[in-house]
Each structure stands twice: as structure tokens, then as C-alpha cells.
PLY file of the C-alpha trace (Angstrom):
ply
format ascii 1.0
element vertex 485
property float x
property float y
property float z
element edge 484
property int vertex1
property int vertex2
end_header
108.65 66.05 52.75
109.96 66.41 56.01
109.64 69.75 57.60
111.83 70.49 60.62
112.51 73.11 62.83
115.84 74.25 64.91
115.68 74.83 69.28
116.96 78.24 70.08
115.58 78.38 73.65
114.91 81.99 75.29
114.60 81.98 79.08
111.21 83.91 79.89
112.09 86.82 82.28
110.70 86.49 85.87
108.22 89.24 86.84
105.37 89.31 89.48
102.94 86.65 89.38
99.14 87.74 87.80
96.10 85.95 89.65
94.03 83.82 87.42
90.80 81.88 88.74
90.84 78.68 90.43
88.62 75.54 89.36
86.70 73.92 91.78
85.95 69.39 91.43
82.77 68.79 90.45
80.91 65.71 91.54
80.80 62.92 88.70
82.80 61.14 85.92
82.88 62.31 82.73
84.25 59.35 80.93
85.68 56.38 82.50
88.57 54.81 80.82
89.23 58.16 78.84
92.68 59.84 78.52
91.95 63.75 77.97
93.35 65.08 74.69
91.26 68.03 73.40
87.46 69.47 74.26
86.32 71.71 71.36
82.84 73.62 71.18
80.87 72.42 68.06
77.16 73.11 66.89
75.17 72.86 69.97
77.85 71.58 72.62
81.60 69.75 72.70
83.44 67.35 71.31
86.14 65.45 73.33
89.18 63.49 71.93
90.41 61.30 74.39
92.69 57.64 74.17
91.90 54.50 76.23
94.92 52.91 78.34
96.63 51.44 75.47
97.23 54.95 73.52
97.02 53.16 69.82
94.27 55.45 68.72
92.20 58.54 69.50
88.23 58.30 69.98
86.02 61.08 70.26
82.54 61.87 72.48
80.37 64.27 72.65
78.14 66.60 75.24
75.62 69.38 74.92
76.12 70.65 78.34
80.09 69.61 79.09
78.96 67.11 82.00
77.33 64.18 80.00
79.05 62.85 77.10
78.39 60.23 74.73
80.94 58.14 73.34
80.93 58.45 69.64
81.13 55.44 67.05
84.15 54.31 65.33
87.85 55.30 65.52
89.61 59.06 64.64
93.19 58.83 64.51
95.46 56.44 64.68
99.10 55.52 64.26
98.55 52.28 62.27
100.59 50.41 59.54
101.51 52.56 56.86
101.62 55.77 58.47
104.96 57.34 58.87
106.54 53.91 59.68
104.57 54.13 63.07
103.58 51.10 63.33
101.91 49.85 66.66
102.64 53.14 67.54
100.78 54.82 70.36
99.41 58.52 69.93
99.89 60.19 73.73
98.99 63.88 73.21
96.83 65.66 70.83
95.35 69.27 70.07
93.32 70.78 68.07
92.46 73.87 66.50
89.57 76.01 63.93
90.10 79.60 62.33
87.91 81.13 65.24
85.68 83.01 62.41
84.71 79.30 61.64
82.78 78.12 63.96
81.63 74.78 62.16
85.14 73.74 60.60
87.59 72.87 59.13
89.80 71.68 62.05
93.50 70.93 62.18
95.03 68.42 64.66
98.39 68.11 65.88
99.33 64.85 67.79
102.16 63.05 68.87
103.50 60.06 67.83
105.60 57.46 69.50
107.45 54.36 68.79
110.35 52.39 68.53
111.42 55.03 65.80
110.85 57.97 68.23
108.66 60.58 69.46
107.29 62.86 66.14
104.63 65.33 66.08
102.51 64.70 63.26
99.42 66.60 62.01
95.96 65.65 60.42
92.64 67.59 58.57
89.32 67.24 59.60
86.15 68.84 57.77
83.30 67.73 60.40
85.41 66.79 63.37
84.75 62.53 63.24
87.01 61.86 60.12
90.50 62.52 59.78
92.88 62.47 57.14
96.78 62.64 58.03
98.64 65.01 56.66
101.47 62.57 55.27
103.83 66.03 54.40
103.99 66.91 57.95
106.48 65.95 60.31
108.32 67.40 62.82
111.47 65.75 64.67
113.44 67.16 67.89
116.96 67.74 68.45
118.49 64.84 71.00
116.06 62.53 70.19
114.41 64.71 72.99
110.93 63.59 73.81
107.83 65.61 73.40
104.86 65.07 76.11
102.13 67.32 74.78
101.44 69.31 72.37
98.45 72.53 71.96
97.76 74.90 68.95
96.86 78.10 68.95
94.98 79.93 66.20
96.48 83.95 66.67
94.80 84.74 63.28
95.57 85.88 59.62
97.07 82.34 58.93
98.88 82.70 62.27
99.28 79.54 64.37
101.06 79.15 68.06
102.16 75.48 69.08
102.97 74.93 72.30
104.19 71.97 73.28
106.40 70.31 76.32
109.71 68.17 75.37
112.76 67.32 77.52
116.29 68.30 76.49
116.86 64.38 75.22
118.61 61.67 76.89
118.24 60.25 79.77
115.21 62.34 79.55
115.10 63.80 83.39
111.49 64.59 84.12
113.07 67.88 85.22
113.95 69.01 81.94
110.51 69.23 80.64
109.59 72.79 79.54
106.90 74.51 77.99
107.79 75.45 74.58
106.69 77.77 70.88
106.99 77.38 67.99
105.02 80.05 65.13
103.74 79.48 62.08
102.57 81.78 59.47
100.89 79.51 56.73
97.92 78.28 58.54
100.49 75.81 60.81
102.06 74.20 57.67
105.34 75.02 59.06
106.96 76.09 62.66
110.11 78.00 63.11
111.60 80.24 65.99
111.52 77.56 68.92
111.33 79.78 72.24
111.00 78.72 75.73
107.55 79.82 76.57
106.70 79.09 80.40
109.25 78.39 82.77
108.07 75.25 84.76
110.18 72.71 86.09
108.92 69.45 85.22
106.28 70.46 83.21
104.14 67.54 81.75
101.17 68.63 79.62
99.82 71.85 78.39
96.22 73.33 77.51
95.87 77.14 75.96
92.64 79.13 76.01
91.67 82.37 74.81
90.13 85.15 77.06
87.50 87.86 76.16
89.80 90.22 76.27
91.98 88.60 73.94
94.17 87.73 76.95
96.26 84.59 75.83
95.89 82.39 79.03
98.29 78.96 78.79
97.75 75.75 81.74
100.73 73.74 82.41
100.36 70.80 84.47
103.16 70.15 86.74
104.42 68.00 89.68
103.30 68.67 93.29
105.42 70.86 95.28
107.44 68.16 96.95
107.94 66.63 93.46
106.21 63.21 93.63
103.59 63.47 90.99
102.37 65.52 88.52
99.28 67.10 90.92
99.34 70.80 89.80
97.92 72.78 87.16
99.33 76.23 86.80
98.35 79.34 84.70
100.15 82.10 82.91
98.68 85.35 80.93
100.21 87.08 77.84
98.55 89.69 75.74
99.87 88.14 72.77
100.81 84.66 73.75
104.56 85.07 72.39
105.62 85.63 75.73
104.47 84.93 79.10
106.71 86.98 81.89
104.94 86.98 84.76
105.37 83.49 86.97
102.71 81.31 87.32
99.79 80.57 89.60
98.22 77.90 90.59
94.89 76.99 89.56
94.33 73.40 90.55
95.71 70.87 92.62
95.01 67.21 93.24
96.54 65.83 96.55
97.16 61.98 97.38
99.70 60.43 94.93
97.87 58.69 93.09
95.73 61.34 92.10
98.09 62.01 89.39
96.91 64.31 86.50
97.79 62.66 82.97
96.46 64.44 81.03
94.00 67.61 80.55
92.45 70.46 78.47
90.98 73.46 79.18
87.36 74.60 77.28
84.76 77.78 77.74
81.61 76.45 79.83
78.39 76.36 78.11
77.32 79.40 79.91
79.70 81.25 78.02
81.62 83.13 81.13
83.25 80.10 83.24
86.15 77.55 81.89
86.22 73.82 82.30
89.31 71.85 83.12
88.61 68.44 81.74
91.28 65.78 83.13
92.51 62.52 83.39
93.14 60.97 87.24
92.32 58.03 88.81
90.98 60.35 92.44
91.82 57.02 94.79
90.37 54.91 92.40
92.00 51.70 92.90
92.86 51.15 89.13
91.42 53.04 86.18
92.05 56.21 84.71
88.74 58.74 84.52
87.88 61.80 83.08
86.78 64.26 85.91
85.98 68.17 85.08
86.46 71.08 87.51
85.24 74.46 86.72
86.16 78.06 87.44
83.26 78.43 89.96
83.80 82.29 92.15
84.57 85.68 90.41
87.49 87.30 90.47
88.00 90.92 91.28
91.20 91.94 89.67
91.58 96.10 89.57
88.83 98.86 90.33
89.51 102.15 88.43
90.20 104.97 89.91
91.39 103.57 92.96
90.97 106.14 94.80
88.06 109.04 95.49
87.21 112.16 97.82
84.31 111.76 100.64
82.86 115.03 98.44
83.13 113.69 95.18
79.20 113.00 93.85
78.86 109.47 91.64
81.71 107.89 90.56
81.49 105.50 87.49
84.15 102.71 88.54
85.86 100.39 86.00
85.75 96.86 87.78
88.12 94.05 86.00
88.74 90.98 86.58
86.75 87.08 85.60
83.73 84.88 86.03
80.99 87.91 86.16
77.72 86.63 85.74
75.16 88.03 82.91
73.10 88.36 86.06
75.34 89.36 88.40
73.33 89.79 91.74
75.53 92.06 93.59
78.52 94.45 93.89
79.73 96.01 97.08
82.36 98.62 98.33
83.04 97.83 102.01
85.05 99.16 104.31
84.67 102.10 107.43
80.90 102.07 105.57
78.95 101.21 103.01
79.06 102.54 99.93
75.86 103.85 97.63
75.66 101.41 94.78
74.17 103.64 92.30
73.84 100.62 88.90
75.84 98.04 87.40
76.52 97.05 84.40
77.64 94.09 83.51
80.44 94.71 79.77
81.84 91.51 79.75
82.71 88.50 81.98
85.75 90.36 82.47
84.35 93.68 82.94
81.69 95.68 85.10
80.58 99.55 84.77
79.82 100.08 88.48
78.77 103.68 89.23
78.85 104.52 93.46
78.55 107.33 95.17
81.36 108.22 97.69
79.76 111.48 98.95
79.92 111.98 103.04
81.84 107.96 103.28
84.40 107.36 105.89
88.44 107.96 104.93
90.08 104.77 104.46
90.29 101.60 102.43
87.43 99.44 101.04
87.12 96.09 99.78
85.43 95.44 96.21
82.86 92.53 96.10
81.64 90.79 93.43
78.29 88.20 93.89
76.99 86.10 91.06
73.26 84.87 91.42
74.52 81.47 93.02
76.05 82.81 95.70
79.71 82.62 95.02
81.94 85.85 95.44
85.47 87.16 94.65
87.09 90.59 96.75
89.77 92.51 96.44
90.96 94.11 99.59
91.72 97.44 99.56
90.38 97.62 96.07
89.74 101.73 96.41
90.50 104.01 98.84
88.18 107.47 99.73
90.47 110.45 100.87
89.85 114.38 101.35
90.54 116.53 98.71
94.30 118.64 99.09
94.04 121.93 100.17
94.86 125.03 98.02
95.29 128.83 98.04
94.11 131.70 96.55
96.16 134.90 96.17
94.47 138.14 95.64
96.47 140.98 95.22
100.07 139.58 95.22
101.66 143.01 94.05
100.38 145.68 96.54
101.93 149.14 98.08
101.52 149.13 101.56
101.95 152.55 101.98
98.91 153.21 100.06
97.11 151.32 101.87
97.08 148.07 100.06
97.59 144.24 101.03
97.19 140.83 99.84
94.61 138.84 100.94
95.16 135.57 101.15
92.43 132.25 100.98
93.40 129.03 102.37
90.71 126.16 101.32
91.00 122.68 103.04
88.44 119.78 103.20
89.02 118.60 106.59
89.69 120.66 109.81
93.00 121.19 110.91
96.13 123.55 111.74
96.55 126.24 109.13
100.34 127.83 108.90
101.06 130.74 106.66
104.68 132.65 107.08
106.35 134.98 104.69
109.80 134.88 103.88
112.74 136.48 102.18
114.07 134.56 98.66
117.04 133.75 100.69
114.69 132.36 103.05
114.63 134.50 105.88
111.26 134.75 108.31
109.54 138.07 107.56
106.24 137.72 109.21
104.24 134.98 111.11
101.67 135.97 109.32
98.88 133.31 110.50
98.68 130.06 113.14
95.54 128.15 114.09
93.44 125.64 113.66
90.71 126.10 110.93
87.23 123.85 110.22
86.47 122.70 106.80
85.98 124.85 104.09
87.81 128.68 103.41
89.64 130.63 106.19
90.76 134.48 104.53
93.61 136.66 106.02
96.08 139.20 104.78
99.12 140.82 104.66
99.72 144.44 104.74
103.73 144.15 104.00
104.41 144.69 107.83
107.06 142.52 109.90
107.03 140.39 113.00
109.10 143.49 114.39
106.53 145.68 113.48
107.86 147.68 110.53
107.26 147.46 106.93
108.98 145.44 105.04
111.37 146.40 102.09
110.51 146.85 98.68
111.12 143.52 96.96
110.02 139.74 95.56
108.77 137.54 99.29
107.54 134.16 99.70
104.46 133.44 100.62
104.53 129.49 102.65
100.97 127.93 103.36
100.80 124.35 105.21
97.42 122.77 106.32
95.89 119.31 105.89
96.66 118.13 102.56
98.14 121.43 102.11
101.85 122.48 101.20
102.07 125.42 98.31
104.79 128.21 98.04
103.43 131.48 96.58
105.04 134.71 95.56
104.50 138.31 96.37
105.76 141.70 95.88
105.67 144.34 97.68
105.89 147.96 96.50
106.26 150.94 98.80
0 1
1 2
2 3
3 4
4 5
5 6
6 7
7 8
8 9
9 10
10 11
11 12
12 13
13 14
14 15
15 16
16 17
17 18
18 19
19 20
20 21
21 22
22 23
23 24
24 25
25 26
26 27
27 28
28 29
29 30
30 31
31 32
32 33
33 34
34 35
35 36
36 37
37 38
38 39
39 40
40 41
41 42
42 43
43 44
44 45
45 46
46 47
47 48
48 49
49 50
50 51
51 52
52 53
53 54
54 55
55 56
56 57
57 58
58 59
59 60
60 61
61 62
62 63
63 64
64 65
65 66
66 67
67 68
68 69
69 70
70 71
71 72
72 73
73 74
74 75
75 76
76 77
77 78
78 79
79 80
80 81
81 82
82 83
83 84
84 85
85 86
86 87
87 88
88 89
89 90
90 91
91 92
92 93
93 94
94 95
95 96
96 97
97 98
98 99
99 100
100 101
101 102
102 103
103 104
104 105
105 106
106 107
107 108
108 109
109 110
110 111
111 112
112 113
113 114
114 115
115 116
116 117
117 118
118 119
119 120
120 121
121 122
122 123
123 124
124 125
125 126
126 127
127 128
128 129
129 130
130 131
131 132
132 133
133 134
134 135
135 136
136 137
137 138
138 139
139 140
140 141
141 142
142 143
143 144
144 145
145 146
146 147
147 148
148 149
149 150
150 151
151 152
152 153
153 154
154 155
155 156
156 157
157 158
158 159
159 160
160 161
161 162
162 163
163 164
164 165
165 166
166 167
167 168
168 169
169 170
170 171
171 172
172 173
173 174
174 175
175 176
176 177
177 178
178 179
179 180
180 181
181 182
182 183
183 184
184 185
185 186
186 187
187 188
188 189
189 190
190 191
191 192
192 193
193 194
194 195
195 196
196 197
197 198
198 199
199 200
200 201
201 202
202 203
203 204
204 205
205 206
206 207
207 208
208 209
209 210
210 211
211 212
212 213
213 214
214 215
215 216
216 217
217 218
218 219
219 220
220 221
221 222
222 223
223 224
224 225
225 226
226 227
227 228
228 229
229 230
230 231
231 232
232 233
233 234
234 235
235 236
236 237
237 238
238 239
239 240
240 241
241 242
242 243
243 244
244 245
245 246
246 247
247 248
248 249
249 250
250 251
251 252
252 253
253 254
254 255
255 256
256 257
257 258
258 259
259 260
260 261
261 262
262 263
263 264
264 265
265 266
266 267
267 268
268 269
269 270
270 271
271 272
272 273
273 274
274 275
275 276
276 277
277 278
278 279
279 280
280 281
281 282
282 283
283 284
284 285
285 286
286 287
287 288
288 289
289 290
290 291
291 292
292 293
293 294
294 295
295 296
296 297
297 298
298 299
299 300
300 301
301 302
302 303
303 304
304 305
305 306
306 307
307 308
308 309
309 310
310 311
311 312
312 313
313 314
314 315
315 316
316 317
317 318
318 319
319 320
320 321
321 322
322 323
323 324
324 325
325 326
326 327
327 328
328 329
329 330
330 331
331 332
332 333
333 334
334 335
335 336
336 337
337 338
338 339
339 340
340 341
341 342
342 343
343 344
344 345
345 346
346 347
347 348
348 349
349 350
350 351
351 352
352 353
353 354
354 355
355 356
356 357
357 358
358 359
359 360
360 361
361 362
362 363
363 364
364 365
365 366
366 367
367 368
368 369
369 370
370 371
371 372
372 373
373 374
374 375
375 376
376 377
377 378
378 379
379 380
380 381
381 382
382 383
383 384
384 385
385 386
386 387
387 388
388 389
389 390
390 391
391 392
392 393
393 394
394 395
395 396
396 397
397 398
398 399
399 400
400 401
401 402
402 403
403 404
404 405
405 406
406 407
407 408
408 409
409 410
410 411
411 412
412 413
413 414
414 415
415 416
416 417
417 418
418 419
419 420
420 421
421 422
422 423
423 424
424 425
425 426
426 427
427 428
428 429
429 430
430 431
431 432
432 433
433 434
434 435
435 436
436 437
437 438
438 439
439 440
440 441
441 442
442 443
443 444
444 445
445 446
446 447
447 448
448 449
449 450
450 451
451 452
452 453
453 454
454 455
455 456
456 457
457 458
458 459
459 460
460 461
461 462
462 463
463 464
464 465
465 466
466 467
467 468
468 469
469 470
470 471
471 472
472 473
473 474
474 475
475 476
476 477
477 478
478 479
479 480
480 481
481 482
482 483
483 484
């Protein structure tokens, strides 16, 4: 049975870009010879998919620490006689996928096909991760004859599955048409419907998804340089659910001289369980062949301190730090700025969270930076991460309806947290100036007068509803009084 699936493209709307962490080279080859399809986590380490030059089948290795890997025996997949009339057909992209509540299998794989007959994304079952079996009811075929590049499932759960996947718009298949595009499924990924355009990148050329702790759907497109040349670039986008990613995206990694041309990639959790590892395929200035490199997501990231702002008399604070790539043992956090501030604990929630409790009491006003320091040294900030302010003034009426004749008045209290110019005049409702009633500057803390109803010219005023105006630092309130002879 063949199981297809209509385009019905939805431009994603533009919106600020969110940051996302960078990965840094590391030193060493992971494979040589290997094209990058998938890295999954398996009992005690990885398993990589990968292709040689030729594409005609997929091979598999595996590592216990995500650096060394060891080529596994015999074939996985392949596109051989008798399969879908794919014949000496080359697979170019694969992905695969687990119900994340089983952690040792079964796994489904998604791959693409390609011939004389076409590109075709086909599909295959796996109960240990080495053998395959196709699944010969599954095929899925574009509208165009459009070409599909790469392809990356997406387990959202409850028999939910996400493909994403990047095709061109058909012939004469402009690398410029490539997009990033889903498809849902809601048996378990027996069958997609509801093609939408997920990521809007020009040129897009392969595609990796990961989940985040917070449940944060993170997808990786690689894409060409800025100037076009090559594809050099990977980029990242973040979605809560991973239907829709509106904010642009960032970039992440970057090779540089042309022919350090990414072909392909994937994106996996580190073994230390709070980095990510971009696995992909390059040839760095190589003269010739095609290796697997890694690069990992080596500083924190400070992404939002809350609150984000505090008064130089408040007493401990308990601060909500967000962001990536916190440590277990996280050696240090800082607030820096016109001082230091007290760094009372922290407490480490997640790799994407951080209790830090600090006391602002007595700090300089102004802004301060929020600094993050994992035990190897490496740091993220975020300027102007929190800022410590005075408190706003405020007033205190005491006997707002008084008879002056009887010898009564309202007294007034004016409390401000930093010296400066107290004003205090009382009008009419209509607004008319009744009585200067008080003008000076004033230190820190409570300044008290009154008013005993009388007027700048002396008399007392008439029976009736005034307005009581108070100005100071931080200070602008509107009070009302009435006055009784």
C-alpha cells in the first residue's frame, strides 16, 4: 500500500530571534570515511548510522563516551534488489527514533531513497538497533517529483510522531528552494498528513531535532554560508511544541573555507547528560575524504534572571536563573556590576535552571551582569541581567477630614529611600494653588508636616474637597482632603 501525503505549505511568521548555545570543534576524527545519519543513546553509550561515499547502504558504530567509536560488523539498511524497485539505489539521509519511555527499543527508521525511479522516503523496524526489517507498506512520494535531502523524526508522545524533513519545490530543483518541512502522525508514524513549512531557511540542506529538559523542541538546519557558496552553517530554532517554530534562527556553528562543506549531521545529548554533540560530516581541508568530526556545546548560557530587578534595601533575594549547559557542579555564579553582589547558595534544578539566592542589601543603583562558571572554567553572561533600584516613595495621610477652626489639621508623612527634593502643594479640584504647603530637600527615610486649612495669602481656606500633590524621588501621588470649618 502506498501511503501519501498532500503539501499545503504555511509560511512560519518572523519574530525575534531566541539565543541557543554554540558548539565548539573538538580535536580528533570520529570516523573517517563516514557520512553522518543518526547518533542515538543506547545501553551504556551511542550508536551511529552513518553511509560510506557510495551511499548504497547504511552501517552502524558504536561509542561509550561519544568520541571513540567502533565500527560495527555487517550491513543495516540497504536499498538492494527487491526493495521497492530501488535497485542500486543509494540511501542519502536517515533518522531515527524510540518511544522515549523505552529506553532499550524498539526503534523506527525513516530514510530516503533515491534512484532512477525517484527520491522516496521509506521506513524500517528495528528491535535491538543492528537488524532492520523494511517496512514494505510504507512509502511516501512528493509532489513535482520534488526532491527530499533529509529527513528527522520526532517522537512528541501518545503515538505522536513529528517528521521533519527538507525537499525542494521539484524541477530544476534550485538549491534555493530547499525548506525545512512537517509532517504529523498520530499512529506511532504509520502515516503523515498536514505538510507545513516548519523553519524558514533558504537553502536549507539537512536537518537534526533534539529535545530539551524543559521539553523545549530545539530543530538544527544546516545551511549555506552567508555569501552562498557552500553549505557551512548550522542554525537553531526553539518551539515549545515543535509544530511551530516563529522566532528566526541563530547560528550555532559554522565551518569556513569551502571545502569545509557540512554534508551531513545530527545532533545527540553528551554523555554527561547536560551538553549536546553535533556529529558531522566535512572533509576540514582534507585533501579528499569525507570525516566524521564532533563539536560540542562547551560554555553556559545565561538566558533570563527573575526578578530582574531589586531595591538596595531588599534582604535575600532567591533569583530564578535560566538558560543551558549548567554544570551538576557548577563552580560559580556572580552578579557584577557598580559592586559585588552577596552570593548567598546555589542550587543547581536543571541544566537549564539555577535557584540562586543573593543579597542586594546596601549594593550600588544600576545594572549588573549575571555570570555563570562551570568547574572547567568556561562561562556564559548576560549583561544587564538585573538591575538594583530604590524603593518609590509614598505618603501617609493622617487626618484628611479636619476643622480648622477647632483647631485641627492633617498631618502629612512623606517616606522616600533616597535623599532628595520633597514638594507638597494643595490645590482646588479645578486645580487652583491653595497653599505651598512644603519645599526642600529631605534625607532618606520619613519627613512629617501639616496643614492647618490656611492659604498662601494667609486666610483659611473654604469649606470643601482639596488636593493634596506630593513629588519626591520616586515619588508622584495625588491625595484628597477635606476641610470643614
Amino acid at each position: 500500500m502506498i501511503r501519501r501525503y498532500l503539501c499545503a505549505a504555511l509560511l512560519a511568521a518572523a519574530a525575534p530571534a531566541a539565543a541557543a548555545p554554540s558548539f565548539t570543534l573538538q580535536d580528533g576524527v570520529r570516523l573517517s570515511s563516514a557520512v553522518v545519519h543518526a547518533v542515538t543513546p543506547m545501553s551504556g553509550g551511542f550508536r551511529m548510522y552513518f553511509s560510506t561515499a557510495a551511499h548504497y547502504g547504511v552501517f552502524s558504530a558504536s561509542s561509550t563516551d561519544g568520541l571513540a567509536w567502533t565500527v560495527e560488523p555487517d550491513l543495516r539498511l540497504s536499498t538492494g534488489a527487491g526493495a521497492y524497485n530501488f535497485d542500486a539505489g543509494s540511501i542519502t539521509a536517515l533518522g531515527v527514533y524510540t518511544d522515549d519511555s523505552l529506553a532499550g527499543g524498539p526503534w523506527r527508521a525513516y530514510y530516503v531513497g533515491v534512484s532512477t525511479n525517484g527520491h522516496a522516503l521509506l521506513s524500517a523496524f528495528s528491535a535491538d538497533g543492528l537488524t532492520w526489517d523494511p517496512d514494505p507498506d510504507f512509502a511516501v512520494s512528493f509532489p513535482a517529483a520534488a526532491r527530499l535531502y533529509d529527513v528527522k523524526p520526532y517522537f512528541a508522545g501518545a503515538d505522536k510522531v513529528q517528521l521533519y524533513y527538507v525537499r525542494d519545490g521539484g524541477p530544476p530543483h534550485d538549491a534555493s528552494a530547499r525548506r525545512v518541512y512537517l509532517a504529523r502522525s498520530s499512529d506511532g508514524g504509520d502515516t503523515f498528513a498536514g505538510e507545513t513549512l516548519a523553519l524558514e531557511t533558504t537553502g536549507a540542506w539537512r536537518v537534526a531535532v533534539s529535545t530539551l529538559t524543559s521539553g523545549t523542541v530545539r530543530l538544527y538546519a544546516a545551511a549555506p554560508a552567508v555569501d552562498g557558496s557552500t553549505v557551512a552553517r548550522v542554525l537553531a530554532a526553539d518551539s515549545p511544541t515543535g509544530l511551530s517554530f516563529p522566532s528566526a534562527p541563530v547560528l550555532v556553528f559554522s565551518t569556513a573555507a569551502a571545502r569545509n562543506e557540512i554534508e551531513a549531521f545530527d545532533v545527540a545529548r553528551s554523555t554527561d547528560g547536560f551538553r549536546w554533540r553535533l556529529y558531522f560530516t566535512s572533509r576540514l581541508d582534507q585533501a579528499a575524504t569525507s570525516y566524521a568530526y564532533s563539536a560540542l556545546t562547551a560554555s553556559p548560557e545565561v538566558r533570563s534572571v527573575s526578578p530582574a530587578a531589586v531595591f538596595d534595601n531588599d534582604a535575600a533575594v532567591p533569583f530564578t536563573v535560566t538558560g543551558e549547559i549548567f554544570d551538576p557542579a557548577l563552580a560559580v555564579f556572580t552578579f557584577t556590576g557598580p559592586a559585588a553582589l552577596t552570593i548567598n547558595s546555589v542550587v543547581r534544578v536543571s541544566d537549564m535552571e539555577l535557584t540562586v539566592n543573593a543579597t542586594p542589601t546596601g549594593a550600588p543603583l544600576g545594572k549588573y551582569t549575571a555570570t555563570a562558571v562551570n568547574p572547567d572554567g568556561r562561562q556564559g553572561a548576560l549583561a544587564d541581567a538585573l538591575t538594583v533600584d530604590y524603593r518609590p516613595g509614598y505618603v501617609g495621610l493622617t487626618d484628611n477630614l479636619f476643622r480648622p477652626l477647632s483647631g485641627g489639621r492633617a498631618r502629612v508623612d512623606v517616606t522616600i529611600f533616597t535623599p532628595g527634593v520633597v514638594r507638597a502643594d494643595v490645590y482646588t479640584i479645578n486645580g487652583g494653588l491653595v497653599k505651598k504647603l512644603y519645599d526642600a530637600p529631605a534625607g532618606a527615610g520619613t519627613t512629617t508636616f501639616f496643614w492647618n486649612g490656611s492659604t498662601d495669602g494667609g486666610n483659611t481656606a473654604a469649606s470643601g474637597l482639596y488636593l493634596l500633590h506630593v513629588t519626591g524621588p520616586k515619588l508622584k501621588e495625588t491625595t484628597k482632603v477635606v476641610l470643614l470649618k
